[in-house]
C-alpha positions as CSV (number, residue, x, y, z in Angstrom):
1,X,-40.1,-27.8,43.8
2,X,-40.8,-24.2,43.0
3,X,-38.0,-23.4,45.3
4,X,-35.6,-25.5,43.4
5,X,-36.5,-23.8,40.3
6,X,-35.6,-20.1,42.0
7,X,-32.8,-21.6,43.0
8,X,-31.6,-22.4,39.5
9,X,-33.0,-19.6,38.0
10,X,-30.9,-17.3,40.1
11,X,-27.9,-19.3,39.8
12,X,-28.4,-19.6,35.8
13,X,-28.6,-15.8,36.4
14,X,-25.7,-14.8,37.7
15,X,-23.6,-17.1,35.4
16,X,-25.0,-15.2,32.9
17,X,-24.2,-12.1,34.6
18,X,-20.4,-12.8,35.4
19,X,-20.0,-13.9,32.0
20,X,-21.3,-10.9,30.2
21,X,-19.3,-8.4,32.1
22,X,-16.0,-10.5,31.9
23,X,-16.4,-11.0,27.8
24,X,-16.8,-6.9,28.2
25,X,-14.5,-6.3,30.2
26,X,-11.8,-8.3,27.8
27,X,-13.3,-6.5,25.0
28,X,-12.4,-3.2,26.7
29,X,-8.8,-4.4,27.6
30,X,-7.7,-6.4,25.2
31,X,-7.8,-6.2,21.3
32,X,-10.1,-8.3,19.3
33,X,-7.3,-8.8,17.0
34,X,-5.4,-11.8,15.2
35,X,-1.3,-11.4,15.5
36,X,1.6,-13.0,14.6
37,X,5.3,-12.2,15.8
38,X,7.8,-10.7,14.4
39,X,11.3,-8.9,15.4
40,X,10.9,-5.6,15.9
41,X,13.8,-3.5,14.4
42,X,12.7,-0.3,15.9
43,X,13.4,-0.3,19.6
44,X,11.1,2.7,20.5
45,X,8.2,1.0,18.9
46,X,5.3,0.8,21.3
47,X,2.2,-1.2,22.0
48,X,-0.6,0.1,19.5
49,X,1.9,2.0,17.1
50,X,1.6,1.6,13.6
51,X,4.6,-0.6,11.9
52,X,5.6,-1.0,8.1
53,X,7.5,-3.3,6.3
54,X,10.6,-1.4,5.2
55,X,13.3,-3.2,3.9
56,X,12.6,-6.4,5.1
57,X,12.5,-4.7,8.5
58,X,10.0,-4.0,10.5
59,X,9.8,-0.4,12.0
60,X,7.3,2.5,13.1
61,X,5.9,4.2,9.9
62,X,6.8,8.0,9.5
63,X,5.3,9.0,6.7
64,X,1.6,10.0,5.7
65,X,0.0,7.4,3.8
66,X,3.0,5.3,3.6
67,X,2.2,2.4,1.2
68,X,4.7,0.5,3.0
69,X,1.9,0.2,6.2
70,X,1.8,-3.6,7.5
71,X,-0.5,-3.3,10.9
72,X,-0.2,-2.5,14.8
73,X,2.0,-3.2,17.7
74,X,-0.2,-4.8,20.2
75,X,1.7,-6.2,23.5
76,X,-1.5,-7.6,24.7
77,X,-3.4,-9.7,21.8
78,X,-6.4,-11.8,22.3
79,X,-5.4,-14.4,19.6
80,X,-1.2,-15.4,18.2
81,X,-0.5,-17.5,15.6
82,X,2.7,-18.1,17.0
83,X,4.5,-17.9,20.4
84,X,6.3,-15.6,22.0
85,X,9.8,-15.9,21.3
86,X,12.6,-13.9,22.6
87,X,13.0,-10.5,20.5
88,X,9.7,-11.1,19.1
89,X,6.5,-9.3,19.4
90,X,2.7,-9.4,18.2
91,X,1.9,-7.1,15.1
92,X,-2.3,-7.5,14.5
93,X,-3.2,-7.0,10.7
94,X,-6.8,-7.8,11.3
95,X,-9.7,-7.9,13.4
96,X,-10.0,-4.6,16.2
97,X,-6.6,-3.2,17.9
98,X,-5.9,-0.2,19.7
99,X,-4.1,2.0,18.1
100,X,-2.4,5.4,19.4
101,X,-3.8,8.3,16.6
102,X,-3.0,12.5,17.1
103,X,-5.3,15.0,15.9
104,X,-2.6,16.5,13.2
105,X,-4.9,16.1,10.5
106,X,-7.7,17.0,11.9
107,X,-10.2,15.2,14.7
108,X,-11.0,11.2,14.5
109,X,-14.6,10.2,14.1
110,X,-16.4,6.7,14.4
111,X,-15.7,5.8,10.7
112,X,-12.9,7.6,9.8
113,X,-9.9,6.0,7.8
114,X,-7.1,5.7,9.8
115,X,-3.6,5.9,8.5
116,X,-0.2,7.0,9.0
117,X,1.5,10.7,10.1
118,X,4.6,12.1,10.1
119,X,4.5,11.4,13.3
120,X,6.7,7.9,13.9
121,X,4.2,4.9,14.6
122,X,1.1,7.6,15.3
123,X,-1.9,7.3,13.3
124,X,-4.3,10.3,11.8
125,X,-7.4,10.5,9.9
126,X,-7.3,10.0,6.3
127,X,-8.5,13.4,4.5
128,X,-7.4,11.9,0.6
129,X,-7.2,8.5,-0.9
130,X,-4.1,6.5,-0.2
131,X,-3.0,3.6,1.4
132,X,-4.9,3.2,5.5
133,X,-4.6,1.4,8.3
134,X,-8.2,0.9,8.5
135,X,-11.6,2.3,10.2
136,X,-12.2,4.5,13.6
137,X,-14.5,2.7,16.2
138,X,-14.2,5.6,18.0
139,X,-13.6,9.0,18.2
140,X,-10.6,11.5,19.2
141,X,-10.7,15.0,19.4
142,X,-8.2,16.2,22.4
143,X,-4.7,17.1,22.1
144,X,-1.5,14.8,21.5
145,X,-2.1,11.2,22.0
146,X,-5.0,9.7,22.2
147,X,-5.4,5.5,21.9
148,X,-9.4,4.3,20.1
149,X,-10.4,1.0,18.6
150,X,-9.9,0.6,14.3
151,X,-11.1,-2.0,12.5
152,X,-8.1,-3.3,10.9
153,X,-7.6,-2.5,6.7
154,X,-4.6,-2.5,5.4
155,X,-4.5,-1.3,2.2
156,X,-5.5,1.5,-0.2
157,X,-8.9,3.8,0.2
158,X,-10.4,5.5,-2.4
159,X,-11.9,8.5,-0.6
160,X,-15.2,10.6,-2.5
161,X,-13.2,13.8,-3.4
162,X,-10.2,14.7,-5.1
163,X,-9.1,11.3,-6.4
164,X,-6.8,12.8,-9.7
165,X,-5.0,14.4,-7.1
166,X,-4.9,12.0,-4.3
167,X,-3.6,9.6,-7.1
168,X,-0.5,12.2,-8.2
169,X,-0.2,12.9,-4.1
170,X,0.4,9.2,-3.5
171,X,2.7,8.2,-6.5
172,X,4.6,11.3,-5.7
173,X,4.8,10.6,-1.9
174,X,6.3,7.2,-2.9
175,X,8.8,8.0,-5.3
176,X,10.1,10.1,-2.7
177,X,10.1,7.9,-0.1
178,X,12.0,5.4,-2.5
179,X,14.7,7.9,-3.5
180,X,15.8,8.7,-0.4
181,X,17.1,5.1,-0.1
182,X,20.6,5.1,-2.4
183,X,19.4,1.5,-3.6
184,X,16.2,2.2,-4.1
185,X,17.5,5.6,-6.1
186,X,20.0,3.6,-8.5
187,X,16.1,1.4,-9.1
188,X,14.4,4.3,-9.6
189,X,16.6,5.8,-12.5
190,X,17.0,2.4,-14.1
191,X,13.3,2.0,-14.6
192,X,13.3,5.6,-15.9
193,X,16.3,4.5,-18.6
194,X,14.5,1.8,-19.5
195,X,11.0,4.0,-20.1
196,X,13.1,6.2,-22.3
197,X,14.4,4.1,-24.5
198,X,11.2,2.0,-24.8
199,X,9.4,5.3,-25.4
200,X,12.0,6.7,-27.9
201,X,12.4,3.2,-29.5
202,X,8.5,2.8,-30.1
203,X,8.3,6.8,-31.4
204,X,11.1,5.8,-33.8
205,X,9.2,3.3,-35.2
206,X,6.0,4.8,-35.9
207,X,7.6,7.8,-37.6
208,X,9.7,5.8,-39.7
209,X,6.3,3.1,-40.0
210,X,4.2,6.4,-40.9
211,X,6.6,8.1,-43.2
212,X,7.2,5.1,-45.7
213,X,3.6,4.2,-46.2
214,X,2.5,7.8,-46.6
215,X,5.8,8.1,-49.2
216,X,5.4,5.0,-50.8
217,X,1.8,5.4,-51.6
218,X,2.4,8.9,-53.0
219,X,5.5,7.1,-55.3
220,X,3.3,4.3,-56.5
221,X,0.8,7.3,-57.3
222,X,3.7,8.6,-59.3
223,X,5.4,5.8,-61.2
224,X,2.8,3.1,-61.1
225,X,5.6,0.9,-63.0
226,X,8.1,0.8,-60.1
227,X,5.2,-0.7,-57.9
228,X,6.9,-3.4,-56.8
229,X,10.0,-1.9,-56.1
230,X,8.1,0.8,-53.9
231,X,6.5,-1.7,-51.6
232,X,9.6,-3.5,-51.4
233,X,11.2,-0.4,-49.7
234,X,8.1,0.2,-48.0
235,X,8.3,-3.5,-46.4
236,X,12.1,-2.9,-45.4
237,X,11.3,0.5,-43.6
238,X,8.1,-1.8,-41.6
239,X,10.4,-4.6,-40.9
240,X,13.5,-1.9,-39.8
241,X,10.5,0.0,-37.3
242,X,9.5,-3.4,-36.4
243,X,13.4,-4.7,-35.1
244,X,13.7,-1.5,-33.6
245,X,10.9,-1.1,-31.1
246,X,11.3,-4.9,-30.2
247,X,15.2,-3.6,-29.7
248,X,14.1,-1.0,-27.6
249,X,11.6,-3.3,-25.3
250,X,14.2,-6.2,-25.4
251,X,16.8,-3.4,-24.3
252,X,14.4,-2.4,-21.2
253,X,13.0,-5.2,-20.3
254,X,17.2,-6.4,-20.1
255,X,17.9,-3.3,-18.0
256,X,15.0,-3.7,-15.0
257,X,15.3,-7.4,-14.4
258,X,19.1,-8.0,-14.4
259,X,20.8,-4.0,-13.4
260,X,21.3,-2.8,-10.1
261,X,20.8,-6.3,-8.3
């Protein structure tokens, strides 16, 4: 009997065993990610590169902080939402991937932000606010390319220091990135169009709002008789500011939704 239970006991052990050091060995090989695939448009893209969504395309980002940033190329995922068909492949947005970072900006830490570089489909660490790819499991501090573990989180970190800035960095960074797109230019300057005439429609208003109460109270001060005739102008100088700032929003709002297609 007590040899029987040895028996099991080493048998139970050894399951355990094998099963422990296969679950870490696919850890270690695989990514712990969720994917789903997509046509690549970029033909140099590689597995554990960082891909955005430009243009309805999907390609290796090359620009730092790119608010475009969608996830990671991983050839070899642990979980796909869909199956592999011919010209697609696996792009993880969540969970842990491997992901190919350089030391451009500086050496990765465990628990680091990881985002984007000038450097097509390479990642960095994140020394400012602005959009990430997510968090460093591990560290890299050697020369050109190295590959570490990030817990996948796409979207925009607010870093302790210099957030004003960071803010004016990353608006700037992406109206450039959108101008140097002819379509996305002709966008641009339509929005700024209709912001001026909103703005200059509005500051119309008010000064002509402002200058016929302050001169019709100083008239009915004068000639208290011609009240009524006062206000009356009063009310037609309010109801002319009134028409023209709803012109001038009108006018915008016409000039963002239907221009430039």
């Amino acid at each position: 009997m007590k040899r029987k239970f040895l028996i099991y006991l080493a048998f139970y052990f050894l399951l355990f065993t094998f099963c422990f050091f296969f679950t870490t060995s696919v850890s270690a090989q695989t990514a712990l990610d969720t994917t789903t695939t997509y046509e690549i448009s970029d033909p140099q893209a590689k597995d554990g590169e960082i891909l955005e969504l430009k243009d309805k395309k999907f390609v290796r980002a090359s620009v730092p902080y790119s608010n475009k940033i969608y996830g990671v190329l991983v050839d070899n995922p642990l979980i796909v939402y869909r199956g592999f068909e011919e010209n697609k492949r696996a792009i993880a947005t969540s969970g842990v991937a491997r992901v190919l970072v350089t030391t451009i900006n500086g050496p990765v830490l465990p628990g680091d932000f990881i985002t984007s570089s000038a450097i097509p489909g390479k990642g960095q660490k994140a020394t400012r606010s602005g959009h990430v790819l997510g968090i460093a499991l591990d560290g890299f501090s050697g020369a050109g390319t190295g590959s570490i573990q990030v817990s996948l989180r796409v979207g925009y970190a607010e870093l302790p220091q210099g957030s004003v800035i960071s803010y004016v960095n990353l608006y700037t960074t992406s109206f450039l990135e959108n101008i140097k797109d002819p379509r996305r230019f002709i966008q641009v300057t339509e929005f700024l169009i209709a912001l001026l005439i909103v703005i200059a429609s509005l500051t119309f208003s008010f000064f002509v709002f402002t200058r016929s109460a302050v001169n019709g109270i100083k008239a009915i001060g004068r000639n208290p008789l011609a009240k009524r005739a006062i206000l009356f102008s009063v009310a037609l100088n309010i109801i002319l500011a009134v028409v023209v700032s709803l012109g001038g929003i009108v006018l915008g709002f016409i000039i963002i939704t239907f221009s430039g297609g």
